[in-house]
DOTI-762246 format. One line per 2 residues: number of its first residue (from 1); for each residue x, y, z of N, C-alpha, C. Coordinates in steps of 0.02 Angstrom, whole numbers, m for minus. Layout:
BEGIN
NUM> X/Y/Z/X/Y/Z/X/Y/Z | ... .
***
This chain:
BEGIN
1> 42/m60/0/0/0/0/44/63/0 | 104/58/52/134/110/48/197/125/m5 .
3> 188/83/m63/225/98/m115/165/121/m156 | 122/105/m168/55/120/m225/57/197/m203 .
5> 49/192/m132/26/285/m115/77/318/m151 | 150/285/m142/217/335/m154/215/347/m246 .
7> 194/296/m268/178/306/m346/135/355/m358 | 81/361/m324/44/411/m354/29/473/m327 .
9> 95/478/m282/121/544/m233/163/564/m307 | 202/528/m315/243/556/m384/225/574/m451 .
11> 170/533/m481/131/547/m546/107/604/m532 | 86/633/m454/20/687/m476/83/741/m479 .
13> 147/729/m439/186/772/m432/204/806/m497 | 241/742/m539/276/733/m630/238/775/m655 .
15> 162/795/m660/116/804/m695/92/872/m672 | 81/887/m618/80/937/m611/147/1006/m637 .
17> 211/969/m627/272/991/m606/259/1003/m705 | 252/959/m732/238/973/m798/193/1048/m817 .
19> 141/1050/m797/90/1085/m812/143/1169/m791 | 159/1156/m737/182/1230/m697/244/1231/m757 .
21> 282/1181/m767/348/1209/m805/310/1234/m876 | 295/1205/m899/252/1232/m992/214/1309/m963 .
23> 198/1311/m921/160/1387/m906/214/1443/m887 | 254/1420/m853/314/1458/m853/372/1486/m909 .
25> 376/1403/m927/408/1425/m1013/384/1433/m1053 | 309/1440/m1068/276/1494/m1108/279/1578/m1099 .
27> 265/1580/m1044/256/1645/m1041/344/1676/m1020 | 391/1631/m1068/474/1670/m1036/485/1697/m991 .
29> 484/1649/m928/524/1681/m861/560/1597/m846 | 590/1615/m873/643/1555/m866/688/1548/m796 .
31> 684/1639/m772/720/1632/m715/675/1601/m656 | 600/1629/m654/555/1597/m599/566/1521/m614 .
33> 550/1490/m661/548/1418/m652/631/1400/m618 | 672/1417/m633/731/1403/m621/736/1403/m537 .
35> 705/1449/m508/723/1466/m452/679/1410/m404 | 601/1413/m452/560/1366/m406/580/1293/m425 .
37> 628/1262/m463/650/1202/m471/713/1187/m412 | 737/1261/m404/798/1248/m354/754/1246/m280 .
39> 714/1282/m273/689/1273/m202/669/1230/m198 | 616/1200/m226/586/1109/m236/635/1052/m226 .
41> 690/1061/m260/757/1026/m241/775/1032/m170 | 784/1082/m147/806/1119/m83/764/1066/m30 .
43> 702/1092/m21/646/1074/10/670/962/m9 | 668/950/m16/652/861/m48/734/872/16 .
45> 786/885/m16/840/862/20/830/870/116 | 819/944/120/802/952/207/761/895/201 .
47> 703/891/190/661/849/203/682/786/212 | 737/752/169/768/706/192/846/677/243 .
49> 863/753/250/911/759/296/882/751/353 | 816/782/369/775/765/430/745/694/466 .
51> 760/643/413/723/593/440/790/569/498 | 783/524/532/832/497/594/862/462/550 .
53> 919/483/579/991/408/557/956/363/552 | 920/312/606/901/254/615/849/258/567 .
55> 794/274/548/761/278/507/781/268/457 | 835/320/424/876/288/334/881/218/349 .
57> 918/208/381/955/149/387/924/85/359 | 846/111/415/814/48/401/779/31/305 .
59> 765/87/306/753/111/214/786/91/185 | 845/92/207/908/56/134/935/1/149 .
61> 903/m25/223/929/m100/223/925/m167/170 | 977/m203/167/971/m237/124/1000/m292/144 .
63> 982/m371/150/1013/m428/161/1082/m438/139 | 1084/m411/70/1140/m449/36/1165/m384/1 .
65> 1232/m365/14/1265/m308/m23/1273/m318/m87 | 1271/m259/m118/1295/m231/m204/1337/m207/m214 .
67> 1396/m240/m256/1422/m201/m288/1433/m170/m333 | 1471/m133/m391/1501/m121/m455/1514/m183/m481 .
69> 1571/m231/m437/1576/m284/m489/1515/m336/m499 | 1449/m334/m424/1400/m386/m453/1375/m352/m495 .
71> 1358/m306/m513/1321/m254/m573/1344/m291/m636 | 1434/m276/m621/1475/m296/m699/1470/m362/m733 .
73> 1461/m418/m661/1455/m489/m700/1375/m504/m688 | 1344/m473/m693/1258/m479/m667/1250/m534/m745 .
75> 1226/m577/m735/1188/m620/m800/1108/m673/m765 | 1083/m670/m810/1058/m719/m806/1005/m746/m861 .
77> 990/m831/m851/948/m849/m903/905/m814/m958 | 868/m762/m932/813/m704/m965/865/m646/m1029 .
79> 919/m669/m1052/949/m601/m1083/934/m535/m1049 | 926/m545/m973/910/m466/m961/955/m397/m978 .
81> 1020/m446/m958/1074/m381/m965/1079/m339/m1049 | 1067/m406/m1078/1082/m387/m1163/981/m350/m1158 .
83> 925/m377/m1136/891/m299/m1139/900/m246/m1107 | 909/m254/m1067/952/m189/m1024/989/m124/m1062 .
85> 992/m168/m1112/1069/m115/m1139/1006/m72/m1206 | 961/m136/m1218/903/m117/m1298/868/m75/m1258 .
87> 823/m87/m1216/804/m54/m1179/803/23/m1169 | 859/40/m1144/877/105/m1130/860/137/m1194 .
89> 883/120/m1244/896/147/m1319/828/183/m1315 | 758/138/m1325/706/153/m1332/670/187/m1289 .
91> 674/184/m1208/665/213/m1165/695/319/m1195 | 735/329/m1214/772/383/m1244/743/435/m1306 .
93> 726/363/m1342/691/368/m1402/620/411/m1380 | 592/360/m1337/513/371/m1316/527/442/m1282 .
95> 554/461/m1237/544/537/m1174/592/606/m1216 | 629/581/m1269/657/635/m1283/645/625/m1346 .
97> 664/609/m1426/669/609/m1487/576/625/m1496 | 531/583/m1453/451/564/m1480/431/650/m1454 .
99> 469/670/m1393/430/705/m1355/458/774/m1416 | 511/792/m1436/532/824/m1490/484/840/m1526 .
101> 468/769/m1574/403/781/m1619/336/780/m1607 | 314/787/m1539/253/811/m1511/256/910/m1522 .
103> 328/907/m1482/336/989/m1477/334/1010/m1565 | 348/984/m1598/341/1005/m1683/276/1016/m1683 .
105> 235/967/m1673/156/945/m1703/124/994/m1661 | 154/1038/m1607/85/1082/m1577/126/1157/m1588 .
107> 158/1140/m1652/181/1221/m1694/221/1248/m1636 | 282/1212/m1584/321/1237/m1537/285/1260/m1487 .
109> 242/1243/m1468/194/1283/m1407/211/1236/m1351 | 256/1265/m1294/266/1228/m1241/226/1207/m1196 .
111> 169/1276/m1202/117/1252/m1151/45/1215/m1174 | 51/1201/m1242/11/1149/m1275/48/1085/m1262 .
113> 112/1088/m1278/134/1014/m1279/133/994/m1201 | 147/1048/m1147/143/1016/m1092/48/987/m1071 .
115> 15/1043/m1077/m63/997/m1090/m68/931/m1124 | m39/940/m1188/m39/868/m1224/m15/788/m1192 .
117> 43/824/m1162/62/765/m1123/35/741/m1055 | 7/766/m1028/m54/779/m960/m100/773/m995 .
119> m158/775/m1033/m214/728/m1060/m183/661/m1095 | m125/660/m1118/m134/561/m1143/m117/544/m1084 .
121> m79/570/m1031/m98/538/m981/m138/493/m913 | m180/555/m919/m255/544/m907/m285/489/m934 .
123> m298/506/m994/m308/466/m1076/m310/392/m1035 | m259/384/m1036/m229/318/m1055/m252/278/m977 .
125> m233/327/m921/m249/295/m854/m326/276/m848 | m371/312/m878/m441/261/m879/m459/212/m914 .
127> m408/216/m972/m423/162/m1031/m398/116/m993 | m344/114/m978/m306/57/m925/m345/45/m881 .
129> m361/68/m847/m423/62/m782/m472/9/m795 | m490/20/m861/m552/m21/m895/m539/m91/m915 .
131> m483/m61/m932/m467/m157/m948/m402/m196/m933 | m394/m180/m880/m345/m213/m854/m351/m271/m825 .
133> m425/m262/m798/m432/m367/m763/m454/m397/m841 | m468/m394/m893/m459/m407/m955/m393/m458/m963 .
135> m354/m391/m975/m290/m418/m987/m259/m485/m945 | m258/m458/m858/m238/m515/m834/m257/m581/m834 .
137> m346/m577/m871/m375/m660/m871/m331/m678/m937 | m274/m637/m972/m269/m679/m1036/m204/m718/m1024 .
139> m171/m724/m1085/m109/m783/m1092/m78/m736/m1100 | m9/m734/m1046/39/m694/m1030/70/m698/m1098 .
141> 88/m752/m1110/137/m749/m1148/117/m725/m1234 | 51/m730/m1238/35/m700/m1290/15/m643/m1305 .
143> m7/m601/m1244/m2/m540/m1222/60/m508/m1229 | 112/m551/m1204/181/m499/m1230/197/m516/m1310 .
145> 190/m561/m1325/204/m541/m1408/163/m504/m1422 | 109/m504/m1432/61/m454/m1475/73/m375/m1445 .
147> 92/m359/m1395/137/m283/m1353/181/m284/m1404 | 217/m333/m1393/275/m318/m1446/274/m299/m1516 .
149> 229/m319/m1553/176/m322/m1629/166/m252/m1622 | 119/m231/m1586/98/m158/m1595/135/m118/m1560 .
151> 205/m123/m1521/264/m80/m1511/282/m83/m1573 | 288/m103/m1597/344/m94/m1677/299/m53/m1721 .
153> 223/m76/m1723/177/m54/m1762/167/43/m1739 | 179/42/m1666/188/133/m1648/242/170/m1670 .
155> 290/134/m1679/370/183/m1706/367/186/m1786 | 300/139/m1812/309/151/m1866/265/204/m1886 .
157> 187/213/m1849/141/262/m1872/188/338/m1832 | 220/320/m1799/285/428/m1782/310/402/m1857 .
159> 337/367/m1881/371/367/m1939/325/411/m2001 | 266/381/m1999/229/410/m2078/164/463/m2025 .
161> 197/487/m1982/126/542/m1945/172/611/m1982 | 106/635/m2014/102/694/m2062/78/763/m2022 .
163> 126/789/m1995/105/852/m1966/37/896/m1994 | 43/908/m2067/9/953/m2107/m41/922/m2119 .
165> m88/869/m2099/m157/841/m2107/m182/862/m2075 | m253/821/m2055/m309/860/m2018/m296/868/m1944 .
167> m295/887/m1906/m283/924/m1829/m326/843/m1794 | m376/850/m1824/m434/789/m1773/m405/716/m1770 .
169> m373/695/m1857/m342/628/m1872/m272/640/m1838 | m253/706/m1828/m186/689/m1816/m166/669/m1743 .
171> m217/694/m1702/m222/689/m1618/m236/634/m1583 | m280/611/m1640/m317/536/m1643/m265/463/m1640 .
173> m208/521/m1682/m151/450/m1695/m116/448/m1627 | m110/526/m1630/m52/531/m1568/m77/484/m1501 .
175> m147/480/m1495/m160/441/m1453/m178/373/m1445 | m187/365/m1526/m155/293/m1547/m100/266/m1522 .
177> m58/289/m1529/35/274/m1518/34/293/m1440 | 4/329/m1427/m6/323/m1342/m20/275/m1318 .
179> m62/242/m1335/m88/167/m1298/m52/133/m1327 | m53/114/m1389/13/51/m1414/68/43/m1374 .
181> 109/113/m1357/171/106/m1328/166/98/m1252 | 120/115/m1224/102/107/m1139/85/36/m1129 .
183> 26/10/m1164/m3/m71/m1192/62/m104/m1167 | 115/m97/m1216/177/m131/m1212/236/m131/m1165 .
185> 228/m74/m1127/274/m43/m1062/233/m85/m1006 | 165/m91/m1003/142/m149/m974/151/m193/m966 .
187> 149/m229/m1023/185/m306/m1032/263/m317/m1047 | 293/m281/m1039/343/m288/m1046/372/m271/m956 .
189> 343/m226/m921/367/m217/m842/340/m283/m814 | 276/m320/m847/261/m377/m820/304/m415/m811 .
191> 350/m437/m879/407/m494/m877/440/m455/m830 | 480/m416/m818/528/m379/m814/535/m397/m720 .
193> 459/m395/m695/455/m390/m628/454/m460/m604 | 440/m511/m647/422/m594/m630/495/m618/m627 .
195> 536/m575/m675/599/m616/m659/644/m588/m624 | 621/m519/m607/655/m495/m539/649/m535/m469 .
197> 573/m528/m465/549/m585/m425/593/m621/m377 | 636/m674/m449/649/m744/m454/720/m749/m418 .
199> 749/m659/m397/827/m669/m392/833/m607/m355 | 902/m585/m350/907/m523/m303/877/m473/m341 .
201> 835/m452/m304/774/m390/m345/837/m320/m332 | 863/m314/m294/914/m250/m292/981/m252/m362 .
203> 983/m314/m366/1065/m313/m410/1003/m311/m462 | 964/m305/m470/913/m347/m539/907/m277/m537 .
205> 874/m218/m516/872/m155/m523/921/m104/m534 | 985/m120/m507/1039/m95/m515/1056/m103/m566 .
207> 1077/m164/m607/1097/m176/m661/1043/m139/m713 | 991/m144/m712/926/m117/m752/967/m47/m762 .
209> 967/m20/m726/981/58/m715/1062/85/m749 | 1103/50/m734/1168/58/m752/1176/43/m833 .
211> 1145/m20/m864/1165/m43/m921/1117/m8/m968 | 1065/13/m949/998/54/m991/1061/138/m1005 .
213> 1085/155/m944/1111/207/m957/1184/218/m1009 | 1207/145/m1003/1250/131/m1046/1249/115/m1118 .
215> 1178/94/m1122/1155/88/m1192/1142/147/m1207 | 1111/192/m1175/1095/255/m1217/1148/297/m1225 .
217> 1198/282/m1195/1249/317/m1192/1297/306/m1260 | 1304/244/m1271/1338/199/m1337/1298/235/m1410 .
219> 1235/209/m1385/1200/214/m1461/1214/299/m1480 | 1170/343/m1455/1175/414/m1461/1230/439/m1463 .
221> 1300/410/m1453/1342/447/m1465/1366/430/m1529 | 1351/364/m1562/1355/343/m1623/1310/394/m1665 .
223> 1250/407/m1634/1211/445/m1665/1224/494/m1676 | 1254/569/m1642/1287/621/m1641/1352/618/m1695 .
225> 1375/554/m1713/1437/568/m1767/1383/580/m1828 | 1343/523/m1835/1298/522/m1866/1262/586/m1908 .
227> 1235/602/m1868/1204/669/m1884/1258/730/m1904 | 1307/729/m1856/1367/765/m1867/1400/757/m1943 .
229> 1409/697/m1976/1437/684/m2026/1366/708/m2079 | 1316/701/m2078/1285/701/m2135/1252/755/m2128 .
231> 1263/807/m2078/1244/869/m2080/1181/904/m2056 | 1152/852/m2039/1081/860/m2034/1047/902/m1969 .
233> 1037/962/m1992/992/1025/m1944/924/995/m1932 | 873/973/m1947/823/970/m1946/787/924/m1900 .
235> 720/939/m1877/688/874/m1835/665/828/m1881 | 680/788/m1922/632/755/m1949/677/687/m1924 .
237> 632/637/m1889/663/586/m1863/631/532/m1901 | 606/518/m1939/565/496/m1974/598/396/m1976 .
239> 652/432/m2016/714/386/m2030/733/340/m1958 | 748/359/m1901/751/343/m1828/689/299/m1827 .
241> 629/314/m1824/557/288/m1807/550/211/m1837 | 561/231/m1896/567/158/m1944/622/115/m1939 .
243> 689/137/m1912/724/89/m1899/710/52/m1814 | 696/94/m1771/663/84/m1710/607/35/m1720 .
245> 547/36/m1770/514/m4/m1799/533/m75/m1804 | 601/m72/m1855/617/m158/m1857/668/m178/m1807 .
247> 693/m128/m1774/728/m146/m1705/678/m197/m1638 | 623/m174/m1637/569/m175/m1576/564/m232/m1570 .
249> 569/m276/m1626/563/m350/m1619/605/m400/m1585 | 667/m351/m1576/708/m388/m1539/673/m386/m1475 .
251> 646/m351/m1458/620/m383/m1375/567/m463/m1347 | 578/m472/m1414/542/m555/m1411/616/m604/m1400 .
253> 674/m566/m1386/721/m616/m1370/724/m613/m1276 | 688/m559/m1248/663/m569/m1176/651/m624/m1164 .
255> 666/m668/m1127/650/m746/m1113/597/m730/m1058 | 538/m796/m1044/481/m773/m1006/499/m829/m964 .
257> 503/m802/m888/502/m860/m816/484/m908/m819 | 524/m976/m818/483/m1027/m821/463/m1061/m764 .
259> 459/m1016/m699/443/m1056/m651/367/m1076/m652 | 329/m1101/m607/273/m1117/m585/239/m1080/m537 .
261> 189/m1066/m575/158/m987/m528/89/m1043/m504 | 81/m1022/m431/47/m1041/m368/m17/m980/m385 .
263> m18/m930/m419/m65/m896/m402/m46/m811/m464 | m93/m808/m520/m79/m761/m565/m45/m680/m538 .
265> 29/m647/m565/40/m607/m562/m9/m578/m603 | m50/m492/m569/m62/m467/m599/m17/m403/m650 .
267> m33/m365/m709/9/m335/m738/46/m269/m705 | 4/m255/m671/m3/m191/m625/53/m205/m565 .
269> 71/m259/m555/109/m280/m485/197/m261/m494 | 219/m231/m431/300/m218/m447/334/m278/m391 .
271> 403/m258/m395/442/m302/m376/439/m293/m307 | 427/m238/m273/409/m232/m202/344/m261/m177 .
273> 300/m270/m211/222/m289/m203/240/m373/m179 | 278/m401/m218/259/m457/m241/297/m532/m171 .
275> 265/m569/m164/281/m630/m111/303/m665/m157 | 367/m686/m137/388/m743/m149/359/m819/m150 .
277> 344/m814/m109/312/m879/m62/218/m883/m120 | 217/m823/m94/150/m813/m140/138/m833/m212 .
279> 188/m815/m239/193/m814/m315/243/m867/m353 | 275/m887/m311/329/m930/m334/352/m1005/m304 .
281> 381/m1048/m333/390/m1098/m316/467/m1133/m336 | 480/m1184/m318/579/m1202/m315/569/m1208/m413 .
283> 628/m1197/m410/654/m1220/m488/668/m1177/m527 | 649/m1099/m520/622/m1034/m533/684/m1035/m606 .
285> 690/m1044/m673/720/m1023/m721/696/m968/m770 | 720/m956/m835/680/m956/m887/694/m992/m941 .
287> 640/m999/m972/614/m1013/m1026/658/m1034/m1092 | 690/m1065/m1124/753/m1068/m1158/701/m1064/m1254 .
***
């Protein structure tokens, strides 16, 4: 319960914090937002300098220490590390390159695109709402391929989305590709959390975090010669979208848990939620 609350202590935060920044950087006072981003910072740190020694402590306790080098040799059955690394790429793709060509499509208007992104949000959280015990009565595993089907099928409609058409078809898409790509961030955190589950959920997060940042780090800088060599000023990512397109399929090389589940993970469930004992049973691999 008290991770669910902390999730949606933060969404209303993201979202709001959204709304106030696009109103600010519309109307050019770059220095007010600046200042109220540093006090907000300010405020989070006291706030956490205040809790008791003993209190952290207990927050960051952990059975079994982490290091750099378990990070470095982290493997296991699931190719996680090798998604780890794809991962990031697209994660990059999605919050910065997509969010680019949103800011194109609402003619540079910061405080449209920040609305824009605060209604598919919305958007999407009731559609989800609606059918989410849906989803979980189905076949996991066919649920993540077909995520995967219409992830590839969203990088391809940013690929051929035509700014200069009708305003109504074009919003329509955008929120097309909204659900396709969320659909799939679903089923894909599903695997992601079953085989955390299965093993040290801290080195399993750590590594997540380190090698995602390392992939984006690799690819994009390939990308920057890239662009650098062929000169290219312009937003049109078009070219990116469609190769992202036949890239996406690699996430069907995710291997799916082959242990024996005592009782259905739902899609919605994280790695803190979840019992061991509850959900799992000896033998815990994946899937070859």
């Amino acid at each position: 319960a008290t991770f669910g609350n902390f999730q949606i202590v933060v969404t209303v935060a993201l979202k709001a914090g959204i709304l106030i920044g696009s109103a600010l950087l519309a109307s050019e006072t770059l220095f007010i937002l600046l200042g109220f981003s540093i006090c907000v910072s300010v405020l989070g740190l006291i706030s956490m300098f205040r809790i008791p020694q003993n209190g952290l402590g207990e927050v960051f306790e952990c059975p079994v220490e982490t290091g750099y080098r378990d990070i470095y040799r982290f493997r296991d059955a699931c190719r996680s590390r090798q998604m780890f690394w794809f991962d990031g790429v697209f994660l990059y793709l999605e919050s910065y390159f997509w969010i680019l060509s949103l800011y194109g499509l609402t003619q540079e208007n910061v405080m449209t695109l920040g609305i824009l992104v605060v209604a598919l949000a919305l958007i999407l959280a009731v559609v989800f709402y609606v059918i989410k015990n849906q989803i979980d009565r189905m076949n996991q595993r066919a649920v993540y391929v077909g995520a995967v089907a219409v992830y590839a099928l969203s990088w391809w409609l940013r690929g051929v989305l035509d700014t200069s058409g009708n305003t109504t078809h074009l919003y329509a898409l955008v929120v097309l590709i909204a659900f396709l790509t969320s659909f799939f961030r679903l089923a894909f955190n599903k695997r992601f959390y079953d085989i955390a589950a299965q093993q040290n959920t801290q080195l399993f997060l750590l590594a997540k975090s380190y090698y995602s940042q390392l992939g984006i780090l690799v690819f994009f800088s390939a990308a920057y010669v890239i662009f650098l060599q062929q000169g290219r000023q312009t937003a049109d990512f078009s070219w990116l979208y469609f190769g992202a397109a036949l890239a996406a399929v690699g996430y069907l090389c995710f291997r799916q848990p082959a242990f024996h589940i005592n009782r259905q993970v739902p899609l919605t469930v994280s790695p803190s939620q979840l019992n061991r004992d509850e959900y799992l049973t000896e033998g815990d691999r994946c899937e070859q």
